[in-house]
PADO-946719 format. One line per field, with one value per residue (C-alpha): residue in one letter; x, y, z. Coordinates in pm, whole numbers, plus 50000, padded with zeros to 5 digits. Layout:
<sites>
r: A,...
east: X,...
north: Y,...
up: Z,...
</sites>
This chain:
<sites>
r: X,X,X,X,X,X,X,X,X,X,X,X,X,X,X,X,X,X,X,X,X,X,X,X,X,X,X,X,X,X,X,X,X,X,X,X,X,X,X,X,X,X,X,X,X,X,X,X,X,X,X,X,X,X,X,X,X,X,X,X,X,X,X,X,X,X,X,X,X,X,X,X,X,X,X,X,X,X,X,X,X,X,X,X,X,X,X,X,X,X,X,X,X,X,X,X,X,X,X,X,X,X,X,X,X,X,X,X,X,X,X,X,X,X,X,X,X,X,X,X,X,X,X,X,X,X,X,X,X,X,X,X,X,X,X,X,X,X,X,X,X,X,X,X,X,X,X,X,X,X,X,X,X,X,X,X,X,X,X,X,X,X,X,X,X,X,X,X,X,X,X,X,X,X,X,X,X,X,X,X,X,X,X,X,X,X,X,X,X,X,X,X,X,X,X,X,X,X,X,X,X,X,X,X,X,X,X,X,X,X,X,X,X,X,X,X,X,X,X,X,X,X,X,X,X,X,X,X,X,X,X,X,X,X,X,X,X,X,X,X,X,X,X,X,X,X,X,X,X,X,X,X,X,X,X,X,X,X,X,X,X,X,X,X,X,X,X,X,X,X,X,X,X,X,X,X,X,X,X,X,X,X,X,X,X,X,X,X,X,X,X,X,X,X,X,X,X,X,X,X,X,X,X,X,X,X,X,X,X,X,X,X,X,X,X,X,X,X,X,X,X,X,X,X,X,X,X,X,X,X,X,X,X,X,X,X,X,X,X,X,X,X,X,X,X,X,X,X,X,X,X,X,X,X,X,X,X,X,X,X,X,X,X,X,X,X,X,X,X,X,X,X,X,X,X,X,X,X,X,X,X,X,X,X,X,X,X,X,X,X,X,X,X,X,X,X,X,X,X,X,X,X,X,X,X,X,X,X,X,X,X,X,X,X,X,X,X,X,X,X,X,X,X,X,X,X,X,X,X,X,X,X,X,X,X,X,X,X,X,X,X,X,X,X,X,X,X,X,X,X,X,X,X,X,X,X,X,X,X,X,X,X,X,X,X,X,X,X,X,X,X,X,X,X,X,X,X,X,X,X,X,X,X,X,X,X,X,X,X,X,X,X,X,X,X,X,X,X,X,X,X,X,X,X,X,X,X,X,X,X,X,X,X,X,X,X,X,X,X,X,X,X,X,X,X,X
east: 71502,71218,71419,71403,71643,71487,71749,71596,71287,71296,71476,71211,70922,71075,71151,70774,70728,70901,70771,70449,70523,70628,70267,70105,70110,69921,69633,69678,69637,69921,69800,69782,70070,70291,70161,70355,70668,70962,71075,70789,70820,70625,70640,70395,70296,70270,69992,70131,69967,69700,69562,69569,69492,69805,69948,70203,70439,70706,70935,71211,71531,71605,71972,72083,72005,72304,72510,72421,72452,72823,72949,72803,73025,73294,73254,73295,73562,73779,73658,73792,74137,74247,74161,74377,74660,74622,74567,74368,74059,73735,73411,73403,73065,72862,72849,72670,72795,73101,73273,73484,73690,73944,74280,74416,74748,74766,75109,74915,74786,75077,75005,74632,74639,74686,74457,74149,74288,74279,73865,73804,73852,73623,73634,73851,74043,74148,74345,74338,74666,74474,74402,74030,74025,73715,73587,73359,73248,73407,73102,73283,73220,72859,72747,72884,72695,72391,72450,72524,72218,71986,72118,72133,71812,71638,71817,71714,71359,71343,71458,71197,70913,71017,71027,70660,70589,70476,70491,70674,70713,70893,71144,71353,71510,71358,71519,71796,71629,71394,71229,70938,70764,70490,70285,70069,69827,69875,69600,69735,69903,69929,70138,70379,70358,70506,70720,70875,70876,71070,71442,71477,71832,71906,72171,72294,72394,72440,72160,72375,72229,72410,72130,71777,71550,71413,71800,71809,71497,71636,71941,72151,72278,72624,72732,72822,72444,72102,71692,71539,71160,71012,70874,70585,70324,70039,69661,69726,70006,70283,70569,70571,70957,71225,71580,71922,72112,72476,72526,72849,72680,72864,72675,72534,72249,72484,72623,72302,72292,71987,71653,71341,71031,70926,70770,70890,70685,70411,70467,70599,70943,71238,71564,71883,72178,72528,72818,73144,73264,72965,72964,73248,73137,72837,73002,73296,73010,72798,73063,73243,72908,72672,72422,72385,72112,72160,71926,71814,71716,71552,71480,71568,71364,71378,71266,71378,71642,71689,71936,72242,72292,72560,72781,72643,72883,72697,72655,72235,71967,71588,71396,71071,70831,70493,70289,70421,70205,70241,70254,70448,70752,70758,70763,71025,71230,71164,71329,71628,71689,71646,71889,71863,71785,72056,71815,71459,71200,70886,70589,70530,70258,70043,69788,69536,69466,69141,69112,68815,68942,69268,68975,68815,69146,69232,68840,68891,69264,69170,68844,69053,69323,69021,68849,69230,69289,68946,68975,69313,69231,68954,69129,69378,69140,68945,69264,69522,69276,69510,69801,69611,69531,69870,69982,69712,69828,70191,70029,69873,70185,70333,70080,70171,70525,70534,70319,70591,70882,70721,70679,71018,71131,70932,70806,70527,70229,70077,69815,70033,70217,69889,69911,70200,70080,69776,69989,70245,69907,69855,70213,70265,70096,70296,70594,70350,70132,70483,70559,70227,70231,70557,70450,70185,70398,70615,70297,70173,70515,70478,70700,70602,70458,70805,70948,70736,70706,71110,71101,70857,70995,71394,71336,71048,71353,71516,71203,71110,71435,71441,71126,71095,71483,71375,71074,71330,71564,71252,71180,71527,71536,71161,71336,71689,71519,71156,71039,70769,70448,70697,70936,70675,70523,70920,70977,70644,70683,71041,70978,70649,70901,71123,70825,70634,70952,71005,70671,70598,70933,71084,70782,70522,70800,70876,70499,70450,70743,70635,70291,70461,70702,70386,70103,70329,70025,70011,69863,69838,69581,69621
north: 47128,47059,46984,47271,47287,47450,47770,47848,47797,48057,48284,48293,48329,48618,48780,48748,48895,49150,49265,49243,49487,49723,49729,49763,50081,50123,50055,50252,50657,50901,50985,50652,50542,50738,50476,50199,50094,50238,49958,49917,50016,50376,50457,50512,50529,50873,50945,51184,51510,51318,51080,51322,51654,51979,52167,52172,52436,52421,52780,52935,53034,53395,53320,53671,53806,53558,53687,54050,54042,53884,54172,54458,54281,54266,54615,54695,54507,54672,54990,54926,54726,55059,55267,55110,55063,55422,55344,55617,55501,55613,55458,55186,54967,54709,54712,54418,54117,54207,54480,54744,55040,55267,55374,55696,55632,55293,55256,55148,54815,54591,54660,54640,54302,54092,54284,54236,53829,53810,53939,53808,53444,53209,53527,53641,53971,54217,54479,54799,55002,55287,55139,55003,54658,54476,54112,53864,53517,53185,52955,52729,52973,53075,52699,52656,52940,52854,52496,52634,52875,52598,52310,52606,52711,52351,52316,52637,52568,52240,52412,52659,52348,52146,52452,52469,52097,51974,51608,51455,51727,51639,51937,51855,52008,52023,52142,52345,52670,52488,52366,52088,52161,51910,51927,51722,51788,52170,52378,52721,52689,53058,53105,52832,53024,53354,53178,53002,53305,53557,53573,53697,53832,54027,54309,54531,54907,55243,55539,55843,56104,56348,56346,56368,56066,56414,56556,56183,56169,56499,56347,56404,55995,55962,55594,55430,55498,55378,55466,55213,55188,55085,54789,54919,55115,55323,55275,55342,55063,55293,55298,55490,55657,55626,55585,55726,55384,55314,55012,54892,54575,54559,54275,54003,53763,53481,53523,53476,53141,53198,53365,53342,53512,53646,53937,54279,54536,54281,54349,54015,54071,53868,53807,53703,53618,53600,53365,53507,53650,53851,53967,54085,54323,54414,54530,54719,54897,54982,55062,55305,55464,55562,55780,55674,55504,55131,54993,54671,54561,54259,54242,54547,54720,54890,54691,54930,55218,55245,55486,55339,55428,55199,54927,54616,54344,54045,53954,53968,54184,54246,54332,54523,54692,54864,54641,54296,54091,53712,53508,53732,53732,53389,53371,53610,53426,53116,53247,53442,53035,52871,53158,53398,53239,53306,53424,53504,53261,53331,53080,52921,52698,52637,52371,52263,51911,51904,51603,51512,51411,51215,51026,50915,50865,50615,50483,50426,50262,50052,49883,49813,49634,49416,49316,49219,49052,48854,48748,48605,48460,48242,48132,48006,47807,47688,47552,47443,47360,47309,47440,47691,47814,47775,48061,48268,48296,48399,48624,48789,48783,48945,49269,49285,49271,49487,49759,49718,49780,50119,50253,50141,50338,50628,50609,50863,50653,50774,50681,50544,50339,50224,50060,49907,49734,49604,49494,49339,49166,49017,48923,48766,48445,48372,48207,47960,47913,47789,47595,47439,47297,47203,46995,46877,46765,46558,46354,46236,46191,45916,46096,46028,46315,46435,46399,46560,46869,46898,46890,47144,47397,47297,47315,47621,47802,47930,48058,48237,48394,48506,48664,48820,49012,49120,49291,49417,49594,49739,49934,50061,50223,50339,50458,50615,50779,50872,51204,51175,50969,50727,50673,50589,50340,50174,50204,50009,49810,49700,49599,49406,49204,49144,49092,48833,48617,48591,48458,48264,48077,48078,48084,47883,47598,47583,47562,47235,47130,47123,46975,46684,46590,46548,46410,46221,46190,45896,46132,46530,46775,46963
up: 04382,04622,04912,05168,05414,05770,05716,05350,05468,05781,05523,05302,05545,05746,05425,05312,05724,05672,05353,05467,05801,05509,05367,05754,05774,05465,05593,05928,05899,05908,06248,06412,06326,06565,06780,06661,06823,06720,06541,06345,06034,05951,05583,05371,05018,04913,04632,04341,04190,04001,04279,04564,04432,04394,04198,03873,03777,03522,03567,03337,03508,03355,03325,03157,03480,03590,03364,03426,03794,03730,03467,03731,03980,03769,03689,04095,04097,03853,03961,04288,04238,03928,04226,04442,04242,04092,03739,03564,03353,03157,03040,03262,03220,03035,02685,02578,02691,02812,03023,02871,03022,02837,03008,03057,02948,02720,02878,03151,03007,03163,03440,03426,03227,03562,03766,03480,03411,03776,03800,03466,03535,03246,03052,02741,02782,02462,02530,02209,02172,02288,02585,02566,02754,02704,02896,02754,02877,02733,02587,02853,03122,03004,02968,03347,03462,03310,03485,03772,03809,03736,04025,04289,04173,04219,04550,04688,04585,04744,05040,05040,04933,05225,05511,05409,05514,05151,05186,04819,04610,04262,04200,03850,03550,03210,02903,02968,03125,03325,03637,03704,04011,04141,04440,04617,04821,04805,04940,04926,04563,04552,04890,04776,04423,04560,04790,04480,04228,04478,04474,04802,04736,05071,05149,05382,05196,05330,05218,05030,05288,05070,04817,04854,04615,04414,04347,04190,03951,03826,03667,03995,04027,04084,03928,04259,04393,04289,04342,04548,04652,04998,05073,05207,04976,05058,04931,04578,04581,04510,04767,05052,05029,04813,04894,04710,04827,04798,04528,04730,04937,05297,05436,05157,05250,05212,05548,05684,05943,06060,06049,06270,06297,06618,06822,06939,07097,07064,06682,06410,06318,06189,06385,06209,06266,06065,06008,06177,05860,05813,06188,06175,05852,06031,06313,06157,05960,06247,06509,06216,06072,06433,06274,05940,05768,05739,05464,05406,05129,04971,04575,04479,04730,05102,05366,05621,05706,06097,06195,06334,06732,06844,06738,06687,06782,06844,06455,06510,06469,06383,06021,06085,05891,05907,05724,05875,05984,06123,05801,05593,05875,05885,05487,05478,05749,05537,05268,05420,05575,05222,05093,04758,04378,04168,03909,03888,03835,03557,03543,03228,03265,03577,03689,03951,03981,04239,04519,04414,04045,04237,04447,04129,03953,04308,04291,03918,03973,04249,04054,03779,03996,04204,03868,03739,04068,04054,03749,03713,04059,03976,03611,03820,04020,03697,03522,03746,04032,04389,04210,04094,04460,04535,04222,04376,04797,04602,04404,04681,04843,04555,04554,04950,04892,04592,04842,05099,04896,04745,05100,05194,04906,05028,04643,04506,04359,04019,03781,03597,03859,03952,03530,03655,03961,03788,03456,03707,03855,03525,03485,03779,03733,03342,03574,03689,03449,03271,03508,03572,03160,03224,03534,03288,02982,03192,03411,03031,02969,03237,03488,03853,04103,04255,03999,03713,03976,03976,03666,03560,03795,03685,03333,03312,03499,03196,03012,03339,03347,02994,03006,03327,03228,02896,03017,03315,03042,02894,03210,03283,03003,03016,03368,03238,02911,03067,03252,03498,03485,03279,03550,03794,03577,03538,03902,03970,03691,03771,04153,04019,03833,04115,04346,04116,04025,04416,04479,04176,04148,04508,04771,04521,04510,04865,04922,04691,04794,05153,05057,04874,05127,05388,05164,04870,04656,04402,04131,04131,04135,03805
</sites>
């Protein structure tokens, strides 16, 4: 076992190489290391919310909006297919959780069933012999919507996150209404709050010129119309206008490609642009409507009404508004980009960690890993002597290659990954101190140098093994059952493991190996 062939050896010394050009850049700022050749690798260790300072928010998804949202559309929808195949109806709407609508003629309901199975899909449909129809979600279909608001919801907020250049932000799901949000090195956590918390849900309706917003508030409303505010609001933060706007949406945000902010008239404003199916809308709606009002809206309110003059056929155009200014047209063209929440978002709990507590957390982290360090160091020395410096250059090795493989990984480092690196510390040095009273056992047992070293390392094997996968299962499932500060502590943990049965087994063995074939000493230094 301590015969080295030149290939294993070059293997294992450009493996240690390259896992110690990992850790470089480390040690080199953010900044300077755009210098480094391109092959060099650049990754570093990102610190998490409680070393570096940021900002925690865990958010409820309001998921009977989701559910709301789909029975008014369903309620559109039936309106308009009866219409069109000239079935008479009355009471049409939401009652409860479900749609209802009563027909005419209850003769009618055979050939309504397919048209409401058809809109209805994931829902149950009961049709009354006098005619009342009435929709209600599946628990299949509302566990799939819940599901589904959620994931879109985490992606879209990641999306948003990373437009504003937050370096490692942990986005997850907790419970079942729920969303983690961690960020480090935040400054502004109230920009990145409101960011978050709006749904920017964007659409493009026509303003019922046919009624004025006061005709409205006094009961005047038809059904297919609603009361929308401006945007903009005057000193006593009520809105400037209100709008009579049609609810039938001819343009949705979700044909949105693209959206940028920019200037016009020297004043910000956002350009967008739309997929081809949404051009086409846009430009069958302008080209049949010049003169109209054109509103656009975002969240329920007006962000402007320009009157239509010509056609627009090119499937762009520009949002402006009064009160925009630079930072709020590039937030709002970040978020047409990232695209609408399915839901709204409320915050339940929010929290402020402060850089300087994440500098004493790292101050605090990094003594305790130096004073581990030191001391296993020189107990090493004082027991084993030579070998004993030997188990300490691998265990060196092992912090450096551990530090390499969490930047390769791209890995956020916590306080309690920090616990892992220093209990891995600790733990690395067991493989040889098993091996080193192995080595021991078989010299009084009258065994020779080369071969009491085989030996020890042959027969320690197994115990090594044992140990090092036990403690491995323990942190995979520390990992797979965990949340959080736990996970980081099994990642760390887990890649310690790796890390110290490299160096303690493979690298220490070539290394007395190598001294043994040069120096074949008559007796051994331990």
């Amino acid at each position: 076992m301590l015969n080295f062939p030149r290939w294993k050896v070059i293997t294992v010394v450009a493996l240690c190489v390259f896992g110690i050009l990992l850790a470089v850049p480390n040690v080199i700022s953010r900044e300077n290391v755009t210098w480094l050749p391109d092959w060099f690798p650049q990754r570093h260790l990102t610190l998490g919310l409680d070393l570096q300072g940021g900002s925690h928010l865990l958010m409820e998804v309001d998921v009977d909006s989701v559910f709301d949202a789909r029975l008014e559309a369903l309620v559109d929808g039936v309106r308009t297919e009866f219409r069109a195949a000239e079935i008479g109806y009355i009471e049409l709407g939401v009652a409860g959780d479900a749609v209802q609508v009563k027909l005419r003629d209850p003769a009618d309901a055979e050939r309504a069933r397919p048209i409401l199975t058809e809109l209805g899909l994931g829902m149950t449909l009961d049709i009354a012999d006098d005619g009342t129809a009435r929709m209600a979600f599946t628990d299949a279909e509302i566990a799939r919507l819940k599901r589904d608001a959620i994931q879109r919801s985490i992606e879209i907020v990641r999306r948003r996150i990373d437009e504003t250049g937050t370096r490692e932000p942990t986005i997850q799901r907790q419970g079942d209404e729920r969303i983690l949000i961690q960020l480090p090195g935040v400054k502004d956590p109230e920009r990145i709050k409101d960011l978050i918390g709006q749904t920017a849900k964007m659409d493009f309706r026509f303003i019922d010129m046919s009624l004025s917003p006061e005709q409205a508030e006094a009961g005047g409303l038809p059904p297919t119309a609603e009361l929308l505010p401006s945007l903009q609001t005057n000193e006593s933060g009520e809105p400037e206008r209100w709008y009579v706007v049609n609810k039938r949406i001819i343009v949705s945000g979700e044909n949105l490609t693209d959206a940028q902010a920019t200037f016009q008239q020297n004043q910000p404003v956002v350009s967008f642009r739309f997929d081809s199916v949404g051009g086409k809308r846009f430009a069958d709606a302008t080209s049949q409507n010049i003169g109209k009002l054109f509103a656009i809206v975002l969240d329920g309110k007006v962000i402007s009404a320009p009157v239509i003059q010509s056609a627009i056929l090119g499937g762009s155009g520009i949002i402006e508004g009064g009160n925009m200014t630079v930072e709020s047209a590039n937030d709002l063209a970040l978020l047409l980009r990232a695209g609408a929440l399915p839901a709204p978002l409320t915050v339940l709990e929010e929290r402020t960690v402060g850089a300087d507590l994440g500098a004493d957390s790292i101050a605090a982290g990094t003594e305790a890993c130096l004073i581990g360090l030191a001391l296993v160091i020189v107990m090493m020395v004082v027991l084993y002597g030579f070998f004993g410096i030997i188990a300490n250059v691998a265990l060196i090795l092992n912090g450096i290659l551990l530090l390499g493989l969490l930047s390769a990984l791209e890995a956020t480092l916590t306080l309690p990954g920090i616990a892992g690196i220093a209990l891995t510390l600790g733990m690395a040095v067991d493989a040889n101190v098993l091996i080193f009273e192995r080595i021991r056992e078989e010299m009084r047992n009258g065994r020779g140098p080369l071969s009491a070293v085989d030996s020890g390392y042959r027969e320690a094997m197994s115990t090594i093994i044992d140990a090092n996968l036990t403690t491995l299962i323990s942190t995979l499932i520390l990992f797979m059952f965990g949340s959080g500060p736990v996970k980081g502590f099994a990642v760390t943990l887990s890649l310690g493991i790796i890390t110290s049965v490299f160096t303690a087994v493979v690298v220490s063995r070539m290394i007395v190996g190598l001294w043994l074939r040069r120096t074949r000493p008559q007796t051994l230094p331990l």
